[in-house]
C-alpha positions as CSV (number, residue, x, y, z in Angstrom):
1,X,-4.1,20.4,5.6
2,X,-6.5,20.8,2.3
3,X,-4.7,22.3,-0.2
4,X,-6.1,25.6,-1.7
5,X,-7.2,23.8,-5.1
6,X,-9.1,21.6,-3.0
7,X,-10.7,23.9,-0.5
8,X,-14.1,24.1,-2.3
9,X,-14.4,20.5,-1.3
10,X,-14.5,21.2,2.2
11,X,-17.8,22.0,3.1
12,X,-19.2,18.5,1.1
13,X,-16.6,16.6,3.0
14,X,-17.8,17.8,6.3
15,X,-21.3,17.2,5.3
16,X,-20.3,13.9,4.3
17,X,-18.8,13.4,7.4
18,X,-22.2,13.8,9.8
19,X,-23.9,11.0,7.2
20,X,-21.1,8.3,7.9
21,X,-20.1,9.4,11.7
22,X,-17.2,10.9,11.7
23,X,-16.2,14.3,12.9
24,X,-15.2,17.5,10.8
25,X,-11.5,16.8,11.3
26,X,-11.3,13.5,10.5
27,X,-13.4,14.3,7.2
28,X,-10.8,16.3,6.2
29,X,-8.0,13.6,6.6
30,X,-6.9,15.0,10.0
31,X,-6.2,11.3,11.9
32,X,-6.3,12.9,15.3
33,X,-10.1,12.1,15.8
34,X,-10.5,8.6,14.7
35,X,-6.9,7.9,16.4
36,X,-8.0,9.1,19.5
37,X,-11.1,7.2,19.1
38,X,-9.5,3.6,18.5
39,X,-6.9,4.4,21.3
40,X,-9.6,4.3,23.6
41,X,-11.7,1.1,22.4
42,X,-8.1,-0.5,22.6
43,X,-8.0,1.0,25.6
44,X,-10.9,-0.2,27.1
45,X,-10.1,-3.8,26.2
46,X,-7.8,-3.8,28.8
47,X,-10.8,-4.5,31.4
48,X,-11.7,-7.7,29.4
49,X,-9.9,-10.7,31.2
50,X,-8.8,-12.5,27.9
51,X,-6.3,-15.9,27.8
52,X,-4.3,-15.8,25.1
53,X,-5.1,-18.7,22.9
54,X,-4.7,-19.2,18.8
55,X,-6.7,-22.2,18.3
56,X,-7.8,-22.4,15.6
57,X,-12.1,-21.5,15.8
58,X,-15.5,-21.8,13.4
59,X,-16.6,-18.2,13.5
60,X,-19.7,-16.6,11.8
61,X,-19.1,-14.0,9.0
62,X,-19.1,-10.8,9.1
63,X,-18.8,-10.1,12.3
64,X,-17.5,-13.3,14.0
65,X,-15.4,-13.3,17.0
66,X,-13.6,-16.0,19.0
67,X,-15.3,-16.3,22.5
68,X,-14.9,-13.1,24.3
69,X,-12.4,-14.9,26.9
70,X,-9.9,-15.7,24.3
71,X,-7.6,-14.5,21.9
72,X,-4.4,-13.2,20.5
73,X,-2.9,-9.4,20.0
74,X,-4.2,-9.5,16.3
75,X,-7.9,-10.1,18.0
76,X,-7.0,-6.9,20.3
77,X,-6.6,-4.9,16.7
78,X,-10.1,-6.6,14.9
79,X,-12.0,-6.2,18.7
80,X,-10.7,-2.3,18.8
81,X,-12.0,-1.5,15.2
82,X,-15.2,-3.3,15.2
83,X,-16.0,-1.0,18.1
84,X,-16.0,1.6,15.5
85,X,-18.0,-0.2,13.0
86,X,-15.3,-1.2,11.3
87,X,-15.4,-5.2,10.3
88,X,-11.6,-6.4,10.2
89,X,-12.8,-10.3,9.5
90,X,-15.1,-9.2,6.3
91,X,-12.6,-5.9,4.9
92,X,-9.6,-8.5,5.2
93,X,-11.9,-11.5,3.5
94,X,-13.0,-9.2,0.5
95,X,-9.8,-8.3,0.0
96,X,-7.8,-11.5,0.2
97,X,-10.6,-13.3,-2.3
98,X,-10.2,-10.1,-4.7
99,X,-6.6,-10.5,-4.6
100,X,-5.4,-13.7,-2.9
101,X,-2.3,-13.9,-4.6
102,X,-0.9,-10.2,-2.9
103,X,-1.2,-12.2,0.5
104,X,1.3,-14.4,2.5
105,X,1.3,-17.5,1.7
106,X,3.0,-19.4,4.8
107,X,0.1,-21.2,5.8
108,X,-0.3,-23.1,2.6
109,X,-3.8,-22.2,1.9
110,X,-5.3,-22.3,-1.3
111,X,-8.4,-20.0,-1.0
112,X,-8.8,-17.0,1.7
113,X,-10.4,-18.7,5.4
114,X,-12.8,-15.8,6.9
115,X,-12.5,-18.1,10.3
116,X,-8.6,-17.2,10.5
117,X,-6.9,-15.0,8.0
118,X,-7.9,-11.5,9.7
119,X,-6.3,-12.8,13.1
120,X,-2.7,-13.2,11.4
121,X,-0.5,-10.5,11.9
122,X,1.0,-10.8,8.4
123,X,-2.1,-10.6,7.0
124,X,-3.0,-7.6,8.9
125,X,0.2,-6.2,7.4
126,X,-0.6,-6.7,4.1
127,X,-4.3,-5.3,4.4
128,X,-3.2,-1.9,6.2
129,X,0.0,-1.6,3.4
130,X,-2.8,-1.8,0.4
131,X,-5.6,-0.1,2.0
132,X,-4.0,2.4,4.6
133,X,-1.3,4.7,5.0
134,X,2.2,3.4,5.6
135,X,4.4,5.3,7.7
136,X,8.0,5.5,8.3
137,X,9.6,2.8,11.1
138,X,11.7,4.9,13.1
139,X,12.8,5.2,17.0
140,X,11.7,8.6,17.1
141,X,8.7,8.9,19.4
142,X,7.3,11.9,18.0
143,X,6.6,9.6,14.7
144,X,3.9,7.6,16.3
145,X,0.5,8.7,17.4
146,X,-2.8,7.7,19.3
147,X,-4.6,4.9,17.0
148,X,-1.5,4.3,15.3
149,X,-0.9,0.6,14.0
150,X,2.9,-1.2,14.6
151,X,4.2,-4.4,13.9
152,X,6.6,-5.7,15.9
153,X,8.9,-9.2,15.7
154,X,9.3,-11.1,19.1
155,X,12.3,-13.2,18.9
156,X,13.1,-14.8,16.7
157,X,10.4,-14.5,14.2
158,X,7.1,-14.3,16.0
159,X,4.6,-11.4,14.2
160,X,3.2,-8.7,16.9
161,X,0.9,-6.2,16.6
162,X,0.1,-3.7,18.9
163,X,-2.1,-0.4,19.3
164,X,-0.3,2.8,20.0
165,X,-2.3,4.6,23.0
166,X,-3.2,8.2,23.7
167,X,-1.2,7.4,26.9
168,X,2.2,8.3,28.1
169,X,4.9,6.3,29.2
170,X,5.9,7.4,33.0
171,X,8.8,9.4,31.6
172,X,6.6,11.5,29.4
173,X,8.4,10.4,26.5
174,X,6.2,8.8,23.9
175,X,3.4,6.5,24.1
176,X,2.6,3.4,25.5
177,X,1.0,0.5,23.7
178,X,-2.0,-1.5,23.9
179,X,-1.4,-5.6,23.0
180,X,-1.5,-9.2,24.0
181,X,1.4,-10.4,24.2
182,X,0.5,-13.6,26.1
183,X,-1.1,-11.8,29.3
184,X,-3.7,-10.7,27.9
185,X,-4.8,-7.1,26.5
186,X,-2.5,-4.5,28.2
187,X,-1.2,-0.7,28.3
188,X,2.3,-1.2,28.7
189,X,5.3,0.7,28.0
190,X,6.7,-1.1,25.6
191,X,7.0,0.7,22.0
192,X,10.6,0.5,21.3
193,X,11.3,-2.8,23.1
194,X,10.4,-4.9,20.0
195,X,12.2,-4.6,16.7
196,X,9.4,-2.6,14.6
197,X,8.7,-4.1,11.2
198,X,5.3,-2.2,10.5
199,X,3.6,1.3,11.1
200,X,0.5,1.9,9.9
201,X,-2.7,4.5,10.4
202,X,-6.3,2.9,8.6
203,X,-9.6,4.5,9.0
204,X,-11.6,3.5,5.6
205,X,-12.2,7.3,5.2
206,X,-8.9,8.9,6.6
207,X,-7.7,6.4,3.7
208,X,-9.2,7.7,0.4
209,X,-8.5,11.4,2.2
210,X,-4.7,10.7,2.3
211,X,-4.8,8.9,-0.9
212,X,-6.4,11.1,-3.1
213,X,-3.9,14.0,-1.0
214,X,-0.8,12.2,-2.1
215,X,-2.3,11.8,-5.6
216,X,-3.2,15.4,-6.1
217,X,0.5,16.3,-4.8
218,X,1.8,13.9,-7.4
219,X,0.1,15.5,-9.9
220,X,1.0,19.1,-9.2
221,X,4.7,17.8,-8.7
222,X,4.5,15.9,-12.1
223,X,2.7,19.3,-13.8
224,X,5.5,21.7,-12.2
225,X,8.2,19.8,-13.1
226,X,6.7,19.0,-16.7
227,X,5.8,22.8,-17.5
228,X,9.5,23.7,-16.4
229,X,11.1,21.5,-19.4
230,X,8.3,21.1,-21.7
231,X,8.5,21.6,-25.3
232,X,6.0,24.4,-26.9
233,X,3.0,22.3,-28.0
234,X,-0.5,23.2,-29.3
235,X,-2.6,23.7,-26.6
236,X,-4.7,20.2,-26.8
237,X,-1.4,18.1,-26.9
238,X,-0.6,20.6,-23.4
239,X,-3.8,19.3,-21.7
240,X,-4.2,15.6,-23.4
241,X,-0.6,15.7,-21.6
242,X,-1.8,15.8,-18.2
243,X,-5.0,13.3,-18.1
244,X,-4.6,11.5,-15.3
């Protein structure tokens, strides 16, 4: 919901939104439309025959894929976004050489690898925690949604990832996932069966929406609070106060 102070911006959002191809909701940080829309390109993956294999490959950049008969569940994530237009292997790369040391180092690299580093799950992690929305992990199934990003440990440390679908699970319960977990990219019902370690929603525009949301909040809270127990000052101390 846009707050009432913010409500002028609405109509230049929307606009904005028919330039970069998004719809009206998701201009206006709703994530049901782009979460509906990565549901299904993770959905349709599943009528790819893929065997899962991590070799290591050479791959161009940006844009550079293992060959379309391979991969691992992180490739079910990068193949479902760049659907969308949106470039896992380059957003991760730019990020990692920006800021290398925020990154996992496990794999004893020195210098970000645009061949490997956006098909590790850990590193997936990391990117979606700086430049997405973080949600709670819970085992409520009313927390996750269509598009929605989880991490998942298979015993005893292996990193998962998986896409949440806009399907439901034969019970009607909650949602099933979309993943390769060694089969191959498949809806299965299978959300709570792994210990969750990650939740996370990431459109590059839903994003800045739900940041600059949370920041606006933070600074009404911060003004509230501050004009309840605030001393009397003259009135450019007040407002040299409250720069952000």
């Amino acid at each position: 919901m846009i707050s009432q102070d913010c409500s002028k911006w609405v109509p230049v959002v929307c606009c904005l939104s028919l330039v970069i191809g998004v719809s009206a909701s998701e201009a206006r940080g709703d994530w049901s439309g782009f979460g509906d829309r990565l549901a299904m390109a993770a959905l349709e993956r599943t009528h790819h025959h893929v065997h899962y294999d991590a070799s290591y490959v050479v791959l161009s950049y940006p844009g550079g894929d293992v060959p379309p008969d391979q991969g691992v569940c992180a490739d079910v994530v990068v193949r479902s976004y760049r659907a969308l237009g949106i470039d896992l292997q380059q957003l991760v790369h730019v990020d990692m050489k920006a800021h290398f040391a925020a990154y996992p180092r496990k794999w004893g690299l020195r210098a970000p690898d645009s061949n490997i580093d956006h098909r590790r799950v850990l590193n997936l992690e990391t990117f979606f925690s700086r430049h997405g929305v973080s949600l709670p992990v819970t085992s409520r199934p009313e927390d996750y949604r269509p598009g929605d990003i989880v991490t998942m440990t298979v015993p005893p440390d292996l990193p998962h990832i998986a896409i949440v679908s806009d399907r439901k699970s034969p019970d009607g319960r909650r949602y099933m996932i979309i993943h390769n977990i060694g089969q191959g990219p498949k809806l299965e019902d299978r959300l709570f069966e792994l210990p969750i370690t990650g939740h996370y929603r990431f459109d590059r525009h839903y994003a800045t929406i739900a940041r600059a949301h949370r920041r606006s909040h933070e600074v009404s809270s911060a003004y509230t609070q501050s004009k309840a127990t605030q001393v009397h000052r003259p009135k450019g101390e007040e407002l040299a106060a409250f720069q952000p």
